[in-house]
N, C-alpha and C positions, 0 to 999 in steps of 0.2 A: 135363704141360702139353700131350698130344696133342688134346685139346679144346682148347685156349683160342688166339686169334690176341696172339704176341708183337711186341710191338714193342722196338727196342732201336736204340741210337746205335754205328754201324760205322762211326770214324774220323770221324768227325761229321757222316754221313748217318745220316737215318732210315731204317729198315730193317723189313720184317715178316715173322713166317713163318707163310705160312696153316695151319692142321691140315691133314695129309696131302697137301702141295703136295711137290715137290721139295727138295734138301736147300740149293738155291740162295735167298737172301735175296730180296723184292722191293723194289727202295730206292722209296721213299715222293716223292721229287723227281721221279718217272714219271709222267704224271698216270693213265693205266690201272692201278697200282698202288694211287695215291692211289682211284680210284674203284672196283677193289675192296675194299680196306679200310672206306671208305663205307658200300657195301653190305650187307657184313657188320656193321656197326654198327647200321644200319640197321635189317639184320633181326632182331638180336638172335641170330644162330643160336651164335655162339661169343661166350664174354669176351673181352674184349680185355685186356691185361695188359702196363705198360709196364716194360722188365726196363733196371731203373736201371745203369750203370756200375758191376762191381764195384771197378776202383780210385779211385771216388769215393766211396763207400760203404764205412766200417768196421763189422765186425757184432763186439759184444761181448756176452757174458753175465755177469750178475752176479747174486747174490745178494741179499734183503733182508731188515732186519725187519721182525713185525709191527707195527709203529708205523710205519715208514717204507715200506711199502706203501700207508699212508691219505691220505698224502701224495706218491706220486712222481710224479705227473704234472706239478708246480710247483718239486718237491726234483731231477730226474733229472741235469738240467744241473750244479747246484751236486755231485751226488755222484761225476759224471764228468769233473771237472771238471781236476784233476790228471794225467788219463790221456789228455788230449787237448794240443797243441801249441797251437793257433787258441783266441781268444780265444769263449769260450763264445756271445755274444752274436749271433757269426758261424757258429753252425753252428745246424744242425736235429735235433734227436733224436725219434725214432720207439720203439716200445715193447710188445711186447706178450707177454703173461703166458704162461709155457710149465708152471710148476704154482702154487699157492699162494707159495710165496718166490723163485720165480725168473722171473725177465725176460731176453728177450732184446732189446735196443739196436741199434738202425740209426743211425749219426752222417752226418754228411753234409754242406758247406757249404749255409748260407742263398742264395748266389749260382749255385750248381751245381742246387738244387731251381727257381730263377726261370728260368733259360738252361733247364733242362728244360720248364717251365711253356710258356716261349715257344715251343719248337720245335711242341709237342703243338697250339699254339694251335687249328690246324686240325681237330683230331679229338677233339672234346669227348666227352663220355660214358665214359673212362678210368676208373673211378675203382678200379683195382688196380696200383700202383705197388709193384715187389719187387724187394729189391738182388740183380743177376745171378747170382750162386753159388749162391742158394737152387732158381732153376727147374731145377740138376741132379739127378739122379735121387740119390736118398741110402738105405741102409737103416741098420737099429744094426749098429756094427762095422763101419762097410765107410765110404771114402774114396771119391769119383769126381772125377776131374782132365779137363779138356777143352783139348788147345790149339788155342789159333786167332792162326795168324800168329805174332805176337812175344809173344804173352801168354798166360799160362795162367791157368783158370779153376779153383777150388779149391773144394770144397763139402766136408768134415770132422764136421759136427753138425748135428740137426735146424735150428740158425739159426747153423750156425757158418760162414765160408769166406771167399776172398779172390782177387781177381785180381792177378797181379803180373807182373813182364816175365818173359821165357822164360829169361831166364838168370840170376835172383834165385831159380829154384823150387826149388830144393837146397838152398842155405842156408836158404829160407823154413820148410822143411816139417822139418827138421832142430829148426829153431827151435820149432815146434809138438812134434814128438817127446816136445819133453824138459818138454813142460807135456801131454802129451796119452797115455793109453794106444795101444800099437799098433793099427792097423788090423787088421782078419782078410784085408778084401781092400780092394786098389786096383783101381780100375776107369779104365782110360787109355783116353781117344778120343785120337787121333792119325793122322799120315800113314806112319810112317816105325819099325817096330818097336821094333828094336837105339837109334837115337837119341833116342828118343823116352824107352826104359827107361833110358838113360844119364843122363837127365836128373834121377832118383829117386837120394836117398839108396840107400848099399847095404843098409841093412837092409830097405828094402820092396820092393827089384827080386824077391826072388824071392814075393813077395803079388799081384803085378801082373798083373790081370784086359786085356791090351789086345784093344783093339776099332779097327777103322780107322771114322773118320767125324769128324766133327765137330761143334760146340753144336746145328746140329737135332738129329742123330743120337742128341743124350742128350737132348734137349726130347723126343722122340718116347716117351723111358721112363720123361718125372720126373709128376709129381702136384706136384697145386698146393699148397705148403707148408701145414701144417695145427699149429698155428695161423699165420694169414697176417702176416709180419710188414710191412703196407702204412707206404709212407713217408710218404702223406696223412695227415697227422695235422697235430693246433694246429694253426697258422696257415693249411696248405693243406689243411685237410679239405675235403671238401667240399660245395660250397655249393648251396641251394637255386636254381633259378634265377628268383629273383621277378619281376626285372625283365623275364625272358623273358614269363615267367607276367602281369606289369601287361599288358604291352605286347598279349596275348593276349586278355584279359577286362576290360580298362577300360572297352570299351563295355558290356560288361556290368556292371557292375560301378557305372556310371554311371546305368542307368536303374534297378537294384535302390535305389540309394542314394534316386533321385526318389520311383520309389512308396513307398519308407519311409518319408522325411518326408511324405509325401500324407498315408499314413496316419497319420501323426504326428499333423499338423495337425485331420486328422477329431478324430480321437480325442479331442483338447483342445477341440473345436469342440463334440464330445457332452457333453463332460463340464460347459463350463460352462453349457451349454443347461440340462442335467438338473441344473445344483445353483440356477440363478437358478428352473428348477420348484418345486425339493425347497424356496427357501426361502417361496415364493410360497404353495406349499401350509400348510407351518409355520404362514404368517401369517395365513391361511384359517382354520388349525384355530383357533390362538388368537382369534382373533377373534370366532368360535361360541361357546368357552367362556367369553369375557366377555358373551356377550348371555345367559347362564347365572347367571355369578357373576363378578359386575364387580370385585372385589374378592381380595386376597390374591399370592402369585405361582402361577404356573402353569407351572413347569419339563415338566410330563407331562399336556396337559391331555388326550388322550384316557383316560389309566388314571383321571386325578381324576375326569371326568366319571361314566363306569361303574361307580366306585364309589357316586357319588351317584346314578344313576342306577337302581345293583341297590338303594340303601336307600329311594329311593320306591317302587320297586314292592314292596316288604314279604319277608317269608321269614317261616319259620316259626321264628324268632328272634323273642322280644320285643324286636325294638324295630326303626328304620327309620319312616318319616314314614306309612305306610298305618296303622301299630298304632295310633302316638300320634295321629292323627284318630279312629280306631274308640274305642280308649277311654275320649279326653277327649268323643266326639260323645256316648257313651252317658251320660256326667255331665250335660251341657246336656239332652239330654232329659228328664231325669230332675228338674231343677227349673225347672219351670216358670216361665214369664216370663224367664226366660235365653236370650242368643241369642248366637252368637259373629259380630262386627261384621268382622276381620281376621284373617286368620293369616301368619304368615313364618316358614318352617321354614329354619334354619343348617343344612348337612351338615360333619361333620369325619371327622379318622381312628379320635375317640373317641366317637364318635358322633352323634347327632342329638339337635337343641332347638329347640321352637318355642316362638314368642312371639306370642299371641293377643289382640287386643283383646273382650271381652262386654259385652253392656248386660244390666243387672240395675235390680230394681224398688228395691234399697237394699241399704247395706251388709252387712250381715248376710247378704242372697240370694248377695251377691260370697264371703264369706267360707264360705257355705256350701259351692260352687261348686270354691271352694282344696281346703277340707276333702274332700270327696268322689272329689275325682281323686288326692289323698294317699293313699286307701282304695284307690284301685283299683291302686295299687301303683306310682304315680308320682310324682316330686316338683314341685309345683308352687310357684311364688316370685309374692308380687304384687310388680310391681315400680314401679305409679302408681294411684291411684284417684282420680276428678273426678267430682263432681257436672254431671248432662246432663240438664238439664229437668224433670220428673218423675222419673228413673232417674239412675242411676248406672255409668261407665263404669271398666273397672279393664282394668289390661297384666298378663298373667300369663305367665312364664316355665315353660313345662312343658316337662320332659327324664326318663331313665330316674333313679332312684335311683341316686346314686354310693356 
């Protein structure tokens, strides 16, 4: 933890220790304290890291199964639920995975995380909260003990440990013994050598690594726990700061919204501009194809048009309205005193049919007329004949052989 600026509650001051300051506290109720800390927040140059109370804070390990792994985030409470005195609803559980089936557990009052909450008020941007026994330096096989004042600080396992009073820590660690394999070494911060060892069960006084200093003096050699077992979790995680962030960009955030709807507005403004064109034009086109063909519906009248269109100007297809002029015109020339009075050509999808009025010198010149265009390889139908003065007028229907 020789990087990171700790903060921690000393008798129920706030208290900081900067990296590489003195081994003396700076209580946070200073305000030059308070405005280094600031500072340093500020700049970002170290984490800051609030080292919760370890006798407010119980750390346990447990095991899991795979089925109840997929659920402990919801289940953890109800599975530790026997192992706690305080009614579950009243505490806060923290959690974080040390391999596949094991977890290590931070318990903690709901009421002792809000009094912490409050005090911190002042110095937002926190967001590494670790129960005190973890920030001492720990290896595998080795114990490290810190006292300060009337209390001792305990660290035992990667997320294992406990603060207890100064004169509970021989019974405490006696009590761990006999669930825990020995130590190889104990590592004692302390003031006072002899009293200090006296204080250790006899079986680990002679494992007893001491050191004279105090909770800097072991901050100075611990590493930030890996994995971090942080007590922000559920309910205090932590939170976006939106309403910082409204209060920031609302003006912005206000005229983005105007020119949206502007553009909105255009937008629906074009659109129904260019559909009262689009139907305007529609009405345009049909209105052309009935001064064509007044008759029928007209779902597609430019494709209808073009087709009737490509079949007057003829192809090299027999048939189409150019043929059937060319070789009904060649029969009228061909009997003399014949002349064709009308024509009306139908266009379809099955083809073309015209229906022709001629004046002939008598019926027989008419039926001659029929006959001849049958020859030429088309069907022709009379389908009226009237005597006109001297001549005779007949309606013939000429189309391709079907």
């Amino acid at each position: 933890m020789h990087n990171s600026a700790v903060i921690r509650l000393v008798k129920g001051r706030l208290a900081w220790y900067a990296p590489g300051a003195s081994d003396e506290p700076r209580w946070l109720d200073d305000e030059p304290a308070r405005d280094a800390l600031h500072a340093v927040m500020t700049e970002q140059r170290v984490a800051p890291c609030f080292a919760a109370p370890g006798a407010d804070v119980r750390l346990l390990r447990i095991g899991l199964g795979s089925e109840e792994k997929k659920h402990v985030a919801k289940s953890l409470p109800f599975m530790l639920e026997e192992r706690v005195v305080e009614d579950i609803d009243q505490l806060h559980f923290a959690s974080v995975a040390l391999d596949k089936l094991d977890l290590a557990v931070a318990v903690c009052g709901v009421g002792k995380m809000q009094e912490w909450q409050a005090a911190l008020a002042g110095f937002p941007g926190i967001r590494l909260w670790l129960p005190e026994p973890l920030l001492l330096p720990w290896h595998n096989g080795e114990w490290c003990i810190v006292l300060e004042g009337d209390e001792a600080i305990v660290r035992f396992d990667q997320c294992g440990g406990f603060t207890i009073e100064r004169d509970l820590l021989s019974t405490m660690l006696e009590s761990l013994l006999a669930g825990q394999l020995e130590p190889g070494t104990v590592v004692f911060y302390g003031g006072d050598q002899a009293a200090d060892t006296a204080l250790l069960p006899e079986v680990l006084r002679s494992k007893v690594q001491w050191r004279r200093g105090n909770l800097y003096s072991a901050l100075l050699l611990g590493e930030p726990p890996q994995p971090a077992l942080n007590l922000l979790q559920g309910p205090f995680s932590i939170r976006l700061p939106l309403a910082r962030w409204w209060r920031e960009w609302r003006a912005v955030a206000a005229v983005f919204a105007v020119a949206f709807g502007l553009q909105l507005v255009a937008m629906y403004t074009d659109y129904r501009n260019l559909e009262r064109e689009n139907l305007a034009l529609r009405a345009a086109v049909e209105a052309s194809y009935r001064k064509v063909n007044p008759r029928g519906n007209a779902p597609k009248p430019e494709s209808q048009l073009q087709r009737q269109l490509a079949a007057m100007r003829g192809s090299g297809d027999a048939s189409g309205f150019v043929h059937l002029v060319e070789q009904v015109g060649a029969v009228i020339v061909g009997n003399a005193g014949t002349s064709i009075d009308a024509i009306n050509y139908n266009f379809s999808d099955r083809g073309g049919e015209m229906r022709m009025n001629i004046l002939a010198a008598d019926f027989a010149a008419v039926e001659q007329v029929r006959a001849d265009i049958n020859k030429a390889g088309l069907e022709a139908i009379m389908e009226s004949s009237s005597a006109q003065g001297d001549k005779v007028r007949a309606r013939l229907r000429v189309g391709d052989k079907s």
